[in-house]
N, C-alpha and C positions, 0 to 999 in steps of 0.2 A: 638766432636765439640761444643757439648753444653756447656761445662765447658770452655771453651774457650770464648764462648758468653757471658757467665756468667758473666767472666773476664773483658772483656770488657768493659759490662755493669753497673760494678760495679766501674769502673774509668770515665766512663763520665756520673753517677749518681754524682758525687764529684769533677768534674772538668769543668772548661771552655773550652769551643771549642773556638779556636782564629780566629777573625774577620767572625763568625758565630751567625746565630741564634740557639739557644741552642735543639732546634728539631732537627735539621740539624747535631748536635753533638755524636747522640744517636747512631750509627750504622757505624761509620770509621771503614775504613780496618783495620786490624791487622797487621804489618809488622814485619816478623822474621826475615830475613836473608837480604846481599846485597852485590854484589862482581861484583867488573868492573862497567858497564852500566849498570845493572840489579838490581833490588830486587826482594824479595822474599812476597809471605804471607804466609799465616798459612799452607795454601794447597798445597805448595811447588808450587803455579804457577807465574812464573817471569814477571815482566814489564819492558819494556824499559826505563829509567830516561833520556829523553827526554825534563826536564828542569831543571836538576841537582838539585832536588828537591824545593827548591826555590832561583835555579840561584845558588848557593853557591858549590855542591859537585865538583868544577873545575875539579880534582883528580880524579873522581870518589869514587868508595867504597872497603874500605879494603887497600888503599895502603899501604902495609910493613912500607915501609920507617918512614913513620907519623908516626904509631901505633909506632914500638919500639921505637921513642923517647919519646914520650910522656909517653909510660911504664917507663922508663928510669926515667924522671923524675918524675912518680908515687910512683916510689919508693926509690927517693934520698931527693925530697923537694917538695910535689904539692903546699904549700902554706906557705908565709912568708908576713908578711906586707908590703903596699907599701914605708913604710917609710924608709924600707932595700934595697939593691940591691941584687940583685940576677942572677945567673948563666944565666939561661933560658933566661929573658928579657936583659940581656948582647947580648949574642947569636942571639935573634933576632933582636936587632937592627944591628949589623954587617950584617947580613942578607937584614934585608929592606935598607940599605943602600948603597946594590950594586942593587937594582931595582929600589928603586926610582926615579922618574924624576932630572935631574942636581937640585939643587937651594934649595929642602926642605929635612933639617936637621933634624928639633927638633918632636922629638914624644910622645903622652901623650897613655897609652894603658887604653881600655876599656875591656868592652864585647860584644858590639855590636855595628851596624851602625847606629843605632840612638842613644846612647851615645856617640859616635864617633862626629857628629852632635852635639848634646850639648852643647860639651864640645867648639867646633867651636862656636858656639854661643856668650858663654862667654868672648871665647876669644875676638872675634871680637868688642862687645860689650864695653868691657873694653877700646882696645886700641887704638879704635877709636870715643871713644866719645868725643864732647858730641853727632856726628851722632849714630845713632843707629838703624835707620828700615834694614832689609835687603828685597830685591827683590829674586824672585824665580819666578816659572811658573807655567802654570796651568797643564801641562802635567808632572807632579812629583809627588815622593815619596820618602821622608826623614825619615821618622822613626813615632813611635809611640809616645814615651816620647813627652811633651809639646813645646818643638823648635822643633824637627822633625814631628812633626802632624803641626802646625804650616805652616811651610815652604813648606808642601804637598799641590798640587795641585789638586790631587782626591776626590772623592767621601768622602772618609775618613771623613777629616779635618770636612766635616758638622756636624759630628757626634761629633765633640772637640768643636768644634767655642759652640755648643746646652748645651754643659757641661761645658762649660768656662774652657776648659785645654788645651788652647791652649795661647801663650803669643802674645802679642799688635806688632804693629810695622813692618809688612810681607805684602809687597806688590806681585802682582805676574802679571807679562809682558807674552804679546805674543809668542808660539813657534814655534819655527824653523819647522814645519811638514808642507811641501812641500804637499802632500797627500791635507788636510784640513787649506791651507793655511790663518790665520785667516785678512789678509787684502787683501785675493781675488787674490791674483801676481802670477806671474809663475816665478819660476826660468829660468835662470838667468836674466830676464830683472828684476825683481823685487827688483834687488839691494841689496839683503840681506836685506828687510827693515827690519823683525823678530830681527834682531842685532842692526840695528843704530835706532830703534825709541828707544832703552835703553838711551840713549844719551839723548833723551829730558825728559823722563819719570824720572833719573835721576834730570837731572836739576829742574823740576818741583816739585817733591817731598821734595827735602831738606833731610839734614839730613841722606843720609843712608850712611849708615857702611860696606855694604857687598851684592855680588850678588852667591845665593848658584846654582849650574847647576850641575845635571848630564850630563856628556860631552854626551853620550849615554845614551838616557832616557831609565830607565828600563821598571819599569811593566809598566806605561801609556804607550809602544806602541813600544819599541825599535825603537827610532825614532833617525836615525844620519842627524846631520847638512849639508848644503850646507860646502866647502870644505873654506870659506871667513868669516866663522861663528865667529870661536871662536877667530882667529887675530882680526875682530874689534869689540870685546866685551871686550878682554885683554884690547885694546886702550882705548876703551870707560872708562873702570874702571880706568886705569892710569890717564888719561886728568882730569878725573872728584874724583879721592883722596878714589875710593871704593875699596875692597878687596874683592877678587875672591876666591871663594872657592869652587871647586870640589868635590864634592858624588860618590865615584869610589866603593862604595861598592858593587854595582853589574853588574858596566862596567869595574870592573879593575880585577887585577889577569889574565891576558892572553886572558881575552875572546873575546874582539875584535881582538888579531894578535900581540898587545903589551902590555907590561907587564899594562899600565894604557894608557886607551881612550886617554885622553888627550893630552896623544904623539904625536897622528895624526895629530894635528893641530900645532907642536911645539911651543905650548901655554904653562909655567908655571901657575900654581896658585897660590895664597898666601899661603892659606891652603887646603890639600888633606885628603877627607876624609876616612875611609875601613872599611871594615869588613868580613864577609863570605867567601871568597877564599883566606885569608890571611894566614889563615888556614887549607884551601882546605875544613872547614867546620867539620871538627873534634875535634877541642874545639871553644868556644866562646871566640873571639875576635874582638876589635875593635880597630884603630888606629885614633889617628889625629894627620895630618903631620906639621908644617909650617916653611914657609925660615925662615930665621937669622933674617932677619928685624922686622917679628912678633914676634921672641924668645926674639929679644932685650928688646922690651918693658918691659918683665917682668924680666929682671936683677933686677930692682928696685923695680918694682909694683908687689903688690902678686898674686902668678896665684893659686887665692881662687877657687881652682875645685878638684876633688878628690872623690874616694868609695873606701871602703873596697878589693872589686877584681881590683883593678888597678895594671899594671904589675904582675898580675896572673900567677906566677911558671908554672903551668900547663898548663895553656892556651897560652903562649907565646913559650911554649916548642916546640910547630908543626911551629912555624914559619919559624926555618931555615930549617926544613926537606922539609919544602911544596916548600919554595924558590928553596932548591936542584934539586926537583924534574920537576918544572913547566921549570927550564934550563934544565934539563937534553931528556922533554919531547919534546921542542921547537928544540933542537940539531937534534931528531931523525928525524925532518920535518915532523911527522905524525898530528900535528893540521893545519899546511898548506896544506898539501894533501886537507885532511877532509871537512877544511870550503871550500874550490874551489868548491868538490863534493855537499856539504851542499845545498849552496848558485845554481847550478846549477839543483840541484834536487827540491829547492823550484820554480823554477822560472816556469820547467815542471809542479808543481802540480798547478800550477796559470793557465797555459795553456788548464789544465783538467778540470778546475773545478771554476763555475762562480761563486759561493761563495766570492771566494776570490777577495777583489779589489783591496790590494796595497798589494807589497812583500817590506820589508825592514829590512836591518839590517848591518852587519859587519862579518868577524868572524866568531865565534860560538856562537851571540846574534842577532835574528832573531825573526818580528814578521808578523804573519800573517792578515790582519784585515778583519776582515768579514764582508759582506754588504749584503744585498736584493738587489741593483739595483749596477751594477758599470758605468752607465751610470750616473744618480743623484748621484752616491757612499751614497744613502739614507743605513743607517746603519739596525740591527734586533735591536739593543737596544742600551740605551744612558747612562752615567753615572750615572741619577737617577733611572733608571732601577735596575741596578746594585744595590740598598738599599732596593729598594722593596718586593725583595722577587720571581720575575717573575724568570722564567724560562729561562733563557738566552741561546741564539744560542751558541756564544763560548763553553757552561759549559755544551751541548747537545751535543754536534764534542766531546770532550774530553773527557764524559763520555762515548761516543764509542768507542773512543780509547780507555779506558782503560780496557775495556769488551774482547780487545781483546790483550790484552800484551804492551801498549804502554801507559804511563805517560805524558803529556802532561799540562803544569801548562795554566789556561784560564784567564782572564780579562774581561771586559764586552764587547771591541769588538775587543778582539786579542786573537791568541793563541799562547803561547809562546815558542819560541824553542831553547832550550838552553842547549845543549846536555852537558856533561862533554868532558872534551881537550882530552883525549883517545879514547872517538871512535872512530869507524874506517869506510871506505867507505863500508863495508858491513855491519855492524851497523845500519851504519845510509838510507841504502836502505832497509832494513828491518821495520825501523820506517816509513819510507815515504809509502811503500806498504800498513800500516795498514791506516795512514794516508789519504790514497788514498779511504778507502772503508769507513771512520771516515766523512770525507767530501759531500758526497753524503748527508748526511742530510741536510747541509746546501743549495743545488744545488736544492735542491728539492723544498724550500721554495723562490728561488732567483728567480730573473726577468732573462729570458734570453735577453742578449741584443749583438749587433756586437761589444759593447768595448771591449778590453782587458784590465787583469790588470795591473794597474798602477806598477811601480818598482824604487819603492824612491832611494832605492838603487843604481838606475844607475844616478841617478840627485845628490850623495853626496860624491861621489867618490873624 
């Protein structure tokens, strides 16, 4: 074991730990092995992947199918320039073209969800100016690169805006989170006002070009909209000349029930953004979609964007296998089973355990939030906590989960649950039992009070 430490040791002596302090870097698990729901460490003891590691493993781990294409074309063509056409990127767009939402055609391929973003950027930018800001929200996250730190609403962004890497022009509206409603309403008399004050914030602003939403907010909180949301925010942007743009990188690929969040509300958007489940998370890729009407503009005008990995042979290779498979999986009914069981098992452990003050989600995209009081729903920690350095409740639940076989990815006051589309209802009662003894920490520090908790979920159906 020592020479294994060693090992270790000797790669985060010479490497960056991502969105850590570099203390905090020195001692990561080791991970050999992973098959199905599970991985493995060094010591052959398995964990639950209980948020498909970050949202992305849709598939789970090891699927055949993936693997020998991407072998397949390991060994025919991993890489040709984008200036070529190629097999693979042929392939997957025939692929994405029978999931995609009706309306959006044209695709640019990246390596991830915040070049995916980027590239949305530009577009937008171009062919819509001379407006140019776009709006976004505070409860978001777009990516790392300069537009998607940017457009992010976390914690993060402070950390860009303090190093100037992040670009001008990003305003960011109210959201839609019933729980912490930020003009004080209760659904439904509050009129979806979260949607229509866009409409004057809009008008007052000038000039923008684009509104970027995750339909389903990821890490800030898996937080889904009232069911009136996204019809008048479509509106809003049509009335008012803005273009709508979708972050499906970690609500699309099947995890909410259909193939992209946005379905739900049978809203198009101009542009559809992806990444991570596109692939089921076994090569890097990223996509950015837009209708015809956005493609048109650049018949004439140059669509000056582009890198070296764009339409990546290798990476565009797992596209249509994943496609295959995520039909093939939806066919058998075991991810509707699943979320029914999911979604019912969270709502008992909310009934257990006073930690817990909102349950929300869709799907197999669920999050938990934790509070001290759910009478005040007074929080353990706040998003500047989260930079600190403190010790966070969420990041204390989840490192006893995973003490005890269970993976659980944390936020500063959620934890996230987001299992791969393959488990199964005895999977996921296995998760919820550890879950069940993971929580008591938080019970322990909470107020006991006669509330129950809140369940956003049943107010966005």
């Amino acid at each position: 074991m020592s020479a294994v430490n060693d090992k270790v040791k000797a790669l985060t002596d010479h490497t960056y730990g991502t969105w850590n302090r570099q203390q905090a870097w020195s001692t990561p698990l080791l991970i050999t092995d992973a098959q199905g729901v599970y991985f493995y460490d060094e010591s052959g003891k398995s964990y639950i992947d209980f948020s498909s590691q970050l949202m992305c493993s849709n598939l789970g781990h090891k699927n055949p199918a993936v693997i020998e294409a991407i072998v397949r074309q390991a060994e025919k063509l991993p890489y040709i320039a984008p200036g070529f056409a190629n097999e693979a990127a042929m392939a997957a767009v025939e692929a994405l073209q029978s999931v995609m939402p009706e309306g959006l055609a044209k695709f640019f391929f990246s390596t991830s969800g915040t070049e995916a973003n980027e590239a949305a950027l530009k577009m937008v930018r171009q062919c819509q100016a001379p407006a140019y800001k776009v709006i976004s929200r505070y409860h978001s996250y777009h990516g790392a690169t300069p537009a998607g730190a940017a457009f992010t609403g976390d914690p993060r962004r402070w950390y860009s805006e303090r190093a100037r890497c992040t670009i001008e022009g990003v305003r960011f509206a109210p959201d839609h989170y019933c729980y912490r409603c930020p003009f004080d309403l209760t659904y439904p008399q509050c009129n979806v006002q979260c949607a229509r004050y866009l409409d004057y914030m809009i008008k007052e602003e000038g000039n923008v070009a684009a509104m970027i939403v995750e339909p389903v907010v990821g890490t800030n909180g898996r937080i889904v909209p009232p069911p009136e949301y996204y019809p008048i925010v479509r509106k809003i942007c049509d009335d008012n000349g803005v273009l709508l743009i979708a972050d499906e990188v970690m609500s699309g690929w099947f995890r909410t029930g259909k193939a992209f969040a946005i379905e739900h509300w049978n809203v198009t958007p101009d542009i559809l953004t992806t990444a991570k489940g596109a692939s089921a998370a076994y090569t890097p890729v990223g996509l950015t979609v837009s209708t015809e009407k956005v493609a048109r503009f650049f018949d004439e005008s140059l669509f000056c964007h582009g890198h070296t990995y764009a339409y990546h042979a290798l990476a565009a290779s797992a596209i249509p296998a994943a496609v295959a498979e995520y039909k093939k999986l939806f066919d058998s009914g075991l991810p509707q089973r699943a979320a029914g069981h999911l979604q019912q098992k969270l709502y008992e452990l909310a009934d257990r355990h006073i930690c817990i003050g909102d349950v929300r989600g869709i799907g197999h995209f669920w999050g938990l939030e934790i509070v001290k009081n759910r009478k005040t729903r007074e929080p353990f920690d706040t998003k500047a906590d989260k930079l600190s350095g403190k010790a966070l409740m969420t990041a204390k639940i989840a490192a006893e989960a995973m003490k005890n076989g269970l993976y659980m990815a944390a936020w500063y006051d959620t934890l996230v649950i987001a299992p791969p589309l393959i488990i199964t209802e005895e999977q996921i009662d296995e998760a919820i039992d550890i879950m069940d003894t993971a929580l008591k920490i938080g019970d322990a520090q909470a107020v006991e009070t006669d509330v129950p908790a809140f369940r956003s979920s049943e107010y966005t159906k």
